[in-house]
Structures are given as C-alpha cells and as structure tokens.
Legacy VTK file of the C-alpha trace (Angstrom):
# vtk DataFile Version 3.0
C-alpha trace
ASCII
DATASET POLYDATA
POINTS 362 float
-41.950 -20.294 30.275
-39.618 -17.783 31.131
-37.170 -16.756 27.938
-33.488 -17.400 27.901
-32.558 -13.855 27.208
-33.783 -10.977 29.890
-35.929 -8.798 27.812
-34.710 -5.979 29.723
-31.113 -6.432 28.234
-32.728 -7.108 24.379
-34.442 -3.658 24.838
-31.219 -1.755 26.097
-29.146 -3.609 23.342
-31.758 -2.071 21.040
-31.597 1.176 21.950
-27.774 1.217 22.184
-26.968 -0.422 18.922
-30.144 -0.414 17.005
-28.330 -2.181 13.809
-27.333 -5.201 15.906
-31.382 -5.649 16.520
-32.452 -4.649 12.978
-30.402 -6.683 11.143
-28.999 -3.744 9.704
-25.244 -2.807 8.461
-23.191 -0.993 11.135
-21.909 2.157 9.382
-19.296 3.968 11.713
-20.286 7.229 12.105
-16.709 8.536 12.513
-15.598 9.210 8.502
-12.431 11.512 8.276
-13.562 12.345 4.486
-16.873 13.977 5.841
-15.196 16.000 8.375
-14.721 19.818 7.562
-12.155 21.060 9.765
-8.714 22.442 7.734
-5.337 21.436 8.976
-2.836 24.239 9.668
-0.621 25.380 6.870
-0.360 24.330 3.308
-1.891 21.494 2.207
-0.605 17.770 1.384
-1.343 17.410 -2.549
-1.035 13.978 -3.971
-1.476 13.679 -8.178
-1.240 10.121 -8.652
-0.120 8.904 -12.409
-1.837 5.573 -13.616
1.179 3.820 -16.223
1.661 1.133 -18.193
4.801 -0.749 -17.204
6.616 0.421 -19.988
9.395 -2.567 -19.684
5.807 -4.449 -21.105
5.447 -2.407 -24.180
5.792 -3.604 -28.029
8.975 -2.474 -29.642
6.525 0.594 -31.612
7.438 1.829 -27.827
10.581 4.441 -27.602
12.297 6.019 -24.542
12.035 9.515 -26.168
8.625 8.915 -26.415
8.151 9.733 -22.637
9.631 13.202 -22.816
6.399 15.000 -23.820
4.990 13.226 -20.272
8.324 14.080 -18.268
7.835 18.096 -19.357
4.080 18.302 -18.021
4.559 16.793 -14.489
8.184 18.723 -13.824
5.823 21.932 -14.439
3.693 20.410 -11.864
6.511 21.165 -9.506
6.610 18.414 -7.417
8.293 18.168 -3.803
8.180 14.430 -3.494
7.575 11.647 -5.872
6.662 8.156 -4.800
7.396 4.975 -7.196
6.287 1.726 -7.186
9.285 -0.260 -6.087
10.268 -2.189 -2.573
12.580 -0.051 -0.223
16.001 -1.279 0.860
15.044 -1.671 3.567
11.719 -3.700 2.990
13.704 -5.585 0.652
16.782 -6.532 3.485
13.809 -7.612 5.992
12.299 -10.015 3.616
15.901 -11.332 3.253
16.100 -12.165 6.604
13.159 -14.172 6.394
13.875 -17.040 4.471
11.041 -19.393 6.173
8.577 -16.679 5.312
9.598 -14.945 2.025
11.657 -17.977 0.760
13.585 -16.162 -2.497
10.734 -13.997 -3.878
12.432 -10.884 -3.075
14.731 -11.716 -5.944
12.351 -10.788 -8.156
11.438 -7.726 -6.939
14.599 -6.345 -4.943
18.266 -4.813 -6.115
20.757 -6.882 -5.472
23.165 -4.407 -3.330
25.741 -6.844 -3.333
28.628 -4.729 -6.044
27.646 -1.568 -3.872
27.981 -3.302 -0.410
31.348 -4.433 -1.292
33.021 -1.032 -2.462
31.481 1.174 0.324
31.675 -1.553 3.294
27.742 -0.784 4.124
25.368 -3.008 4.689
21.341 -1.589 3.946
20.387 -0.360 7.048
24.148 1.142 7.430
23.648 2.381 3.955
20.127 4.274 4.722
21.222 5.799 7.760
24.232 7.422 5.994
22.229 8.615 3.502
19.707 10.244 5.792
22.546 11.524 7.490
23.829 13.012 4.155
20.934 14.402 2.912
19.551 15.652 6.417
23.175 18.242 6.164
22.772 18.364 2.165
24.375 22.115 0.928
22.075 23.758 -1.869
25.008 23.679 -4.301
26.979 20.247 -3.750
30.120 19.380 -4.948
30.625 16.950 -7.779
32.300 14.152 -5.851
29.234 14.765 -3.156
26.771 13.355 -5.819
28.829 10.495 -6.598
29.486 9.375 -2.939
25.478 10.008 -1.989
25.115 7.573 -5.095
27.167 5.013 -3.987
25.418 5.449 -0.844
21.943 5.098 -1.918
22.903 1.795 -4.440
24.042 0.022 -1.372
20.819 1.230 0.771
18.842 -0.682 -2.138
17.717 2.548 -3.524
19.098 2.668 -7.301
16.130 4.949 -8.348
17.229 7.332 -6.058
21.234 6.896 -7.036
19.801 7.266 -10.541
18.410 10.829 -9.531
22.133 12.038 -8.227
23.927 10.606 -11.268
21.624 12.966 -14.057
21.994 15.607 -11.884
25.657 15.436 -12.574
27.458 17.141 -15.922
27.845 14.525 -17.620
32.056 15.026 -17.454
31.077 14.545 -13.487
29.470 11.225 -14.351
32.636 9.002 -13.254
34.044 6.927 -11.207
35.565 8.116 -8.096
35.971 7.530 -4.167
33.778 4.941 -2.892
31.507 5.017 -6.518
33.784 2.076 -8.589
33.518 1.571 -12.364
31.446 -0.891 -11.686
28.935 1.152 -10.176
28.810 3.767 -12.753
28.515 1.279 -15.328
25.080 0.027 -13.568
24.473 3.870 -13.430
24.606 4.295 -17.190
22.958 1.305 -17.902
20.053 2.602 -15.778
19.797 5.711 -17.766
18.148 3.428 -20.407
16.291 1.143 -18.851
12.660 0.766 -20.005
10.581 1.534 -16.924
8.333 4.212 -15.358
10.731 4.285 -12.878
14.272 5.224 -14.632
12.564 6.680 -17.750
10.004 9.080 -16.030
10.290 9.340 -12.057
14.229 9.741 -11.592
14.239 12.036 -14.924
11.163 14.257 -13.455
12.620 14.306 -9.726
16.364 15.273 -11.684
14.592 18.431 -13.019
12.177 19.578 -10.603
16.254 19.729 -8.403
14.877 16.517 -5.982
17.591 14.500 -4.370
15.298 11.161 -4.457
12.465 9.174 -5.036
10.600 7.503 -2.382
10.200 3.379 -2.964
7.156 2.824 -1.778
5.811 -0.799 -2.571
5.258 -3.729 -0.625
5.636 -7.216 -1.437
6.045 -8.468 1.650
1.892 -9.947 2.242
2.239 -13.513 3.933
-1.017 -15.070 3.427
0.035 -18.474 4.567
1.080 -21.120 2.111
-0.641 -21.987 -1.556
-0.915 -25.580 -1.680
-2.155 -25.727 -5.141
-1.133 -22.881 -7.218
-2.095 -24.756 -10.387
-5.355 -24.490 -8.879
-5.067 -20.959 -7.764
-4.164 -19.675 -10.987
-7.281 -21.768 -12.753
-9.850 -20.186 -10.571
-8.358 -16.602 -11.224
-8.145 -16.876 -14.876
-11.407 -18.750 -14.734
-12.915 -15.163 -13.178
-11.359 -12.776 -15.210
-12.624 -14.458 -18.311
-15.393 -12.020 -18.483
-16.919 -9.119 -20.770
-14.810 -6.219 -18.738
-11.428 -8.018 -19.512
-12.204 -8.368 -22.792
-13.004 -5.017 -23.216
-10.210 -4.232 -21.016
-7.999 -5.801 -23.621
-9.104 -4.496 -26.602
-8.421 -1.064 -25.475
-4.932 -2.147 -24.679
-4.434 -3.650 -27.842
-5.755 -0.271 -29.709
-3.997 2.224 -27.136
-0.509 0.121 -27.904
-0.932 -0.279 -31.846
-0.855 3.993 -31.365
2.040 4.448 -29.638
4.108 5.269 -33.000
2.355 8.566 -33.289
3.938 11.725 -31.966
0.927 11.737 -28.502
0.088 8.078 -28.805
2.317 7.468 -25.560
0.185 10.670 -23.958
-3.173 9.371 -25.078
-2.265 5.773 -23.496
-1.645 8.181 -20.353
-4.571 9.751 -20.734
-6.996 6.788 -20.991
-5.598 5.090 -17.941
-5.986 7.939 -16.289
-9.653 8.461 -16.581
-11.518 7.978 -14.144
-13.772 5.303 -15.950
-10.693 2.882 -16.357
-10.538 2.490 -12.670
-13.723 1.165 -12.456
-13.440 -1.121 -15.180
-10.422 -2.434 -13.905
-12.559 -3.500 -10.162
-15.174 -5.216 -12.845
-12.979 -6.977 -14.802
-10.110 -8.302 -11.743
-11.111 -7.808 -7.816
-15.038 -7.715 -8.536
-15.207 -10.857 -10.280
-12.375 -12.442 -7.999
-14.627 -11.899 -4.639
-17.639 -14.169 -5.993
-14.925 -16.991 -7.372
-16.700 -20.180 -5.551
-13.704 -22.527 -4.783
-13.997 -24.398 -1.458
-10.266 -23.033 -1.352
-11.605 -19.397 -1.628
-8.434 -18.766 -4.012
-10.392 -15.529 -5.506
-10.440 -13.639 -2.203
-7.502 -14.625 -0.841
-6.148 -12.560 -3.875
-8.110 -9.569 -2.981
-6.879 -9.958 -0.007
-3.501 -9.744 -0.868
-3.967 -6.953 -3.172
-6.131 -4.717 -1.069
-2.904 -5.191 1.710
-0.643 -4.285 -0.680
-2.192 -1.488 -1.734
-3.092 -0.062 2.618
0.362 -0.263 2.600
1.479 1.004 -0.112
-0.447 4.338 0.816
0.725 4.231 4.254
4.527 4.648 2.914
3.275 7.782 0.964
1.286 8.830 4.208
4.466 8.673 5.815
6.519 10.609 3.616
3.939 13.460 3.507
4.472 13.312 7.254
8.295 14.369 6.995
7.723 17.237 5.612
3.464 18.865 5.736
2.714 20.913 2.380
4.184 17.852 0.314
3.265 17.811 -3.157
3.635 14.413 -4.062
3.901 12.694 -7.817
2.628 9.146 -6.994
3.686 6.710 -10.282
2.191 3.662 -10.218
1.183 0.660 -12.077
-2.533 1.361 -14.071
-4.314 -1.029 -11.793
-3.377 0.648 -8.263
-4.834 3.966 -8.896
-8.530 3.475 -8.062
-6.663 2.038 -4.841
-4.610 4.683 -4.128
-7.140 7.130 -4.240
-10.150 5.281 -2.473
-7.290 4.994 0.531
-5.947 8.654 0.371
-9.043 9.853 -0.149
-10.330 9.219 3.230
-7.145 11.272 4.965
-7.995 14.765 6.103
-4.670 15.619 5.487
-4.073 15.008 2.015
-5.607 16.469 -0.940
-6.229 14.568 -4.348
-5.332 16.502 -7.432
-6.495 15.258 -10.549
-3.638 14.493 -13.574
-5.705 14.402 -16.314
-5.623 18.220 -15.988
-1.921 17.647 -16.050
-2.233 15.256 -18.867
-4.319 17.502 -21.659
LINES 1 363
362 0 1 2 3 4 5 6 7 8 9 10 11 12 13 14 15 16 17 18 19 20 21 22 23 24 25 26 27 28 29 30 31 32 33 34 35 36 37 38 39 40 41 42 43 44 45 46 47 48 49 50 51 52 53 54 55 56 57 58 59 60 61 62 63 64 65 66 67 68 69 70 71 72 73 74 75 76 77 78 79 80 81 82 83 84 85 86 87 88 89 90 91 92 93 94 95 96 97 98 99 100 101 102 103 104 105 106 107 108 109 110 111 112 113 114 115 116 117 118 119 120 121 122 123 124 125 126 127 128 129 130 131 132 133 134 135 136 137 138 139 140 141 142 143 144 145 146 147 148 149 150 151 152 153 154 155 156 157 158 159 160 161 162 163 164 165 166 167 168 169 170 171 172 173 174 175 176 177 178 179 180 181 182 183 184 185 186 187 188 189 190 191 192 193 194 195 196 197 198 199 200 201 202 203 204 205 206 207 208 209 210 211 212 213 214 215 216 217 218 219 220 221 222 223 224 225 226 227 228 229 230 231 232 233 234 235 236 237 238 239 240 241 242 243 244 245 246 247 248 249 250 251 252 253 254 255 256 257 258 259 260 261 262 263 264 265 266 267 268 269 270 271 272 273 274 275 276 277 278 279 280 281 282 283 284 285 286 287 288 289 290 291 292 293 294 295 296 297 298 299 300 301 302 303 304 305 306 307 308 309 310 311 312 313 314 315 316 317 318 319 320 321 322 323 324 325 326 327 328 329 330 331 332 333 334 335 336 337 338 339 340 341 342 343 344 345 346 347 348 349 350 351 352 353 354 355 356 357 358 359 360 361
C-alpha cells in the first residue's frame, strides 16, 4: 500500500525544518538581544522605577517623604521620563468608541472638559499646538509662555505635563492669565498635592532636571471581547492568586508599609520593589498561577492576555519616544508589578540600554 504522504516531501520537510519532524520547539534564530553590533552615537538608557501607587498608602505615608527619592533620580539627569498614565490622545480615541470602550475611560482619563472650554481646543487641536509650541520653545521662556503651554497641555489631556510648566514657574508667576482661567490654576494647585507617583515624583523630578514634560505612556485601551460573567471571572482569579507567593507577597507589603514613618522607610519600600527578586515573585504569585487557572471559560489567561498587551504597548510608547530624539535617557515610573515587564520587553531592543536603579536607589 502506497502511503498518503510522498516520502520524498517528509524527508525535505525534515531537512528544512527539522523541529516540525522532531517534535521539537521552534526557537527563531533571529534574537536582537544576542546580536553584537553597536548603533551609531550615544546610547538609549532606560532606568525603570518599580512604585507603590502612593494614592494606596496608609496615612503613616507623607508627601515630603518622597523628597529623599526625587533628589537621587534628578542627579540621574534624565532627558525623558515616561509615567504610567493614558495619553490625551489615547484617552479621546477610546471616547469615540462608545460600543467598544463603553465609559471605562472615565476612570482612567482627565476630563479636559474646564480646559477645552477656556482655550477653544479640542485634544487633538490641543496636542498639535503644543508640539507646535514646544518644537519653537526659547531656552529662557517668558512667564505668560508657561502658563499658556499649560493651558495647552490640560486641554491635550496631559495634566502631568501642565503640572511640570506650572512648578517651573516663581511661584508669584503661578496665576491666572490669558487663556489659563482661575479655574485652571486652581486644578494646578490642587495637583501640586496630589498623592501619586505621578504629581509627587515624575512632574517634580522632570521640573528640576529643566524638562518641559512627561510622556503618558499607558494603555488601557485592550478589547478582549465581552466578559459575560465577571462574577465568575473575578472567582477564578482570586481563586489562583490564593497561593504561598501572594501571601508572602503580602506580608512584605504589610512590613515595608508599617516602616514608612521612619526617615528611609519610603526609600527602603523603593528599594525592595526594586530588586530584582520581587519581579519574579510577583510572575509566581499573579500571571504564573493565572496561566494554569482551569475554567472552561479560560478567565486566567484571558487576563494574561490582557496584561502582557498592555504592557507590549506600553513599551512601544517609550520605544517611540526614545525614537524622537536617539541618546534618550529615560526615567520610566511605573506601577511595582510592570517592571519585570518592562524590562523582559526592552530588553530585547538593540537600541536601548537597561540601567539598573537600585544603584540609584542605595
């Protein structure tokens, strides 16, 4: 009986791709990370900080606590710093998408609304103006410069980076005037004190080290289709995560937080999320155990799912900004459980190198 399959063709297949034959994994053997060639000119640095979301803290927790933190990475001298927000712009598309996004953007988005009004720009109007701005910017700008570029950037959807303009002002500059309304500078002020890693450390660090902005570079735009049971969901999940790397996971937060009264117990929470071992802890505690989760539903790695997208894409903003200007040297804040992320993804770009902040951190 002759076979089904020319032999001839099994035997070429075999030689071709000897993995499909063997039964062995395909590896690529294209992997940017291996290569050893050295792109012109200086280098792209990235040093990204693991934080707590300080808005989460106990009350122990104190904004002046985070000035020991802000003085190391302004010596670091950044060029660019990256926080974990959604763009204007990101934000105004998921807007526009009501079937898709429905009204989750309002909980991660500024509403531009007060900023719209008094300078007549929509967001995309409102970016391009401020590119336009800052693409002409003089090295020593006038007062009333600052305060229009802020207005500018609250109604692009980019308060972080209106922050940045308004504590580069004296504060007798920090007023009302023009197209920035009392109204405005009050959310200015407000946002001087808000408890986050964004206000409290990136806009303060990117004020000192003389940066015009911060770069929003979330994404909470994954679509994964709809959830027909999230009661469901959320039982599987928290069914996973019940395991002996949470706990542990916990207890350290619970200790790390119970020290933030002393005069480095906000550094030494820092510092532990920051090494290396926490990373891995973090995968064995969340996304490991979510991958074997056995609903019929496959709830745990449609959440990896989501989360490894946000994070390709989150990187791909900060790839993008290092592309603007080669020999960045980026600050990259972001929530505790991204780093490993982060740095797995930028890791494998020959055009960026990692720098480690614990160094940074001591």
């Amino acid at each position: 009986m002759r076979p089904s399959f020319p032999l001839r063709v099994i035997a070429i297949i075999a030689m071709a791709f000897p993995s499909a034959v063997s039964g062995q994994a395909y590896s690529p053997a294209f992997r940017p990370a291996r290569m050893t060639d050295e792109p012109a000119g200086e280098p792209n640095e990235v040093m990204v900080l693991a934080s707590p979301h300080l808005s989460q803290l106990p009350d122990s927790f104190r904004a002046e606590l985070v000035e020991p933190l802000v003085a190391r990475l302004v010596d670091w001298r950044p060029t660019a710093i990256a926080t974990e927000d959604n763009s204007g712009l990101l934000c105004d598309f998921m807007r526009r998408h009501p079937a898709r996004y429905g009204e989750d953007y309002l909980s991660y988005c500024f509403d531009t609304t007060a900023a719209a009004h008094a300078t007549g720009l929509d967001v995309p109007a409102a970016n391009a103006e401020a590119e336009r701005m800052l693409a002409d910017w003089p090295e020593h700008p006038e007062p009333q410069m600052r305060r229009r570029l802020a207005a500018v950037l609250l109604a692009a959807g980019e308060p972080a980076s209106a922050l940045v303009q308004w504590l580069r002002l004296p504060g007798t500059e920090r007023r009302s005037g023009g197209i920035l309304t009392p109204e405005l500078v009050s959310l200015l002020d407000k946002r001087m004190t808000t408890v986050n890693e964004t206000d409290l450390i990136a806009a303060r660090v990117a004020a000192r080290a003389g940066l015009e902005r911060v770069w929003s570079v979330d994404d909470q735009s994954i679509y994964l289709g709809e959830l027909k049971d999230e009661d469901a969901y959320g039982a599987a999940l928290s069914k996973a995560w019940d395991n002996a790397a949470t706990k542990a996971r916990n207890r350290q937060g619970r200790t790390l937080e119970s020290g933030l009264g002393r005069a480095d117990g906000l550094l030494d929470y820092y510092r532990a999320l920051n090494d290396p071992s926490y990373a891995v802890q973090a995968y064995q505690s969340d996304w490991g155990p979510a991958l074997s989760e056995p609903s019929a539903q496959a709830f745990g790695r449609r959440y990896v799912s989501y989360w490894e997208t946000r994070n390709l894409r989150m990187v791909a903003n900060i790839r993008e900004v290092l592309g603007r200007r080669p020999g960045t040297r980026m600050l990259a804040i972001v929530g505790a459980s991204h780093k490993g992320y982060y740095e797995a993804y930028l890791g494998q770009m020959r055009d960026v190198e990692l720098v480690d902040v614990m160094a940074v951190l001591r």
